[in-house]
C-alpha positions, 0 to 999 in steps of 0.5 A: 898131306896136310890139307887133305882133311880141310880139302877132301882127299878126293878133290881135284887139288889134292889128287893133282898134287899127288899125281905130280908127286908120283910122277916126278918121284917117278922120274927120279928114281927113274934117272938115278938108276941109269945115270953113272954118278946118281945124288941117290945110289939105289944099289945101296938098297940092296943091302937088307940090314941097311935098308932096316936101318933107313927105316928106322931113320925114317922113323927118327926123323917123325918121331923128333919134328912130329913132336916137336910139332905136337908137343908146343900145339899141346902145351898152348891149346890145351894146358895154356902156356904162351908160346914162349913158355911152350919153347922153355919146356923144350929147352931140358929136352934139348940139353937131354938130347945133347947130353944123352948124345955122348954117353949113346956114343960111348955105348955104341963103341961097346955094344952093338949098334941096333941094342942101343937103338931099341932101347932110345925107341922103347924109351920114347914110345914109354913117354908118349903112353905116359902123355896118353895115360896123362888124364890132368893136363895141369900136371906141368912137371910130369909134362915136362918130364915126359917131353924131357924124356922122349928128347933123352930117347931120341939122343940114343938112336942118333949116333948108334943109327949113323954107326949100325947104318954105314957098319954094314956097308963096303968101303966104297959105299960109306959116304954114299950110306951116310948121305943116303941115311941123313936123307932119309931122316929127313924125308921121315921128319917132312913126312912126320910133321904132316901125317901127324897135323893130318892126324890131329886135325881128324882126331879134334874133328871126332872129339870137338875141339882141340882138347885133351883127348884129341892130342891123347889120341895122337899120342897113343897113335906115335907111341904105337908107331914107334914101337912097331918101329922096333921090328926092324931094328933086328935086322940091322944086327951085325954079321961078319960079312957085307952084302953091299 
């Protein structure tokens, strides 16, 4: 997904790199669904408001390695740091998350699970329309604060995600909700970090360069994302009874 824009989405690389993908995921599910101890239970997707919560995670996982991408490539391209200082402006972001972590842990023993992640989402998607709405990229401390911000967002999903996700689920099938939402995760971070160097690239092709306006563009396209990304957080709302 990456070099599709530097290969052509059309050329006979890329299609031949998606075919593969296509088949083989094929396969996969394929063989998951009829073997007696599959990696990737697919039963579990019969469960609606977990299935709301994978989504989410997906989310998650684009949102945290997609900025964590974005974010340094800013800082270095367009305002000037060294790779170095680009790594200490993530550092508060990194005791913000830790910290945050808790006190969303707490909350989520107290309120239900999808209200504690609307609001982490909400709050991430507040900071990166604040970098959209950045007009001087000089503004080091508003910069900081923002990144520092969105990291704080991302520490509210994370407990009450693992929680609302494996909280809808029978008891036989908690392990295999934990796993199945930890891959997820993962699977949207892999996705996040090339959708948004594909993005990047297209948007600094249109705008000349690697400037501010590239990078804005980008922003505002992750803040959208992520508040569309809200929608499915109602569905994860709590009910007496399990479906799976």
């Amino acid at each position: 997904m990456s070099q599709g824009r530097s290969r052509g989405w059309l050329s006979f690389s890329i299609l031949l790199r998606l075919g593969f993908s296509f088949i083989f995921t094929s396969l996969f599910l394929l063989r998951e669904s009829e073997t007696i101890y599959p990696i990737l239970d697919l039963g579990i997707f019969k469960n609606k408001r977990f299935v709301s919560a994978c989504i989410v995670s997906f989310f998650y996982g684009a949102g945290l390695y997609g900025s964590v991408y974005l974010v340094p490539l800013f800082v270095q391209l367009v305002v000037g740091f060294t790779a170095t200082q680009a790594g200490m402006l993530l550092i508060p972001g990194g005791f913000a998350l830790g910290v945050i972590m808790l006190i969303a842990g707490r909350l989520t023993d107290m309120y239900q699970s999808y209200k504690i992640i609307i609001v982490g989402l909400s709050l991430f998607a507040i900071s990166f329309f604040g970098l959209y709405f950045l007009k001087d990229s000089s503004y080091f401390l508003m910069i900081g604060v923002l990144v520092t911000a969105s990291r704080a967002a991302l520490g509210f999903v994370i407990p009450a995600l693992n929680a609302g996700a494996i909280q809808v689920l029978s008891r036989d099938y908690i392990a295999k909700g934990s796993g199945t939402v930890n891959f997820v995760r993962t699977l949207g971070s892999s996705f996040g970090v090339n959708v948004f160097a594909s993005l990047l690239d297209w948007r600094e092709e249109l705008r000349g360069g690697a400037n501010l306006d590239a990078f804005q563009d980008v922003f505002l396209i992750v803040a959208l994302v992520f508040t569309l990304s809200i929608i499915p957080c109602f569905f994860m709302k709590q009910k007496e009874e399990t479906y799976v």
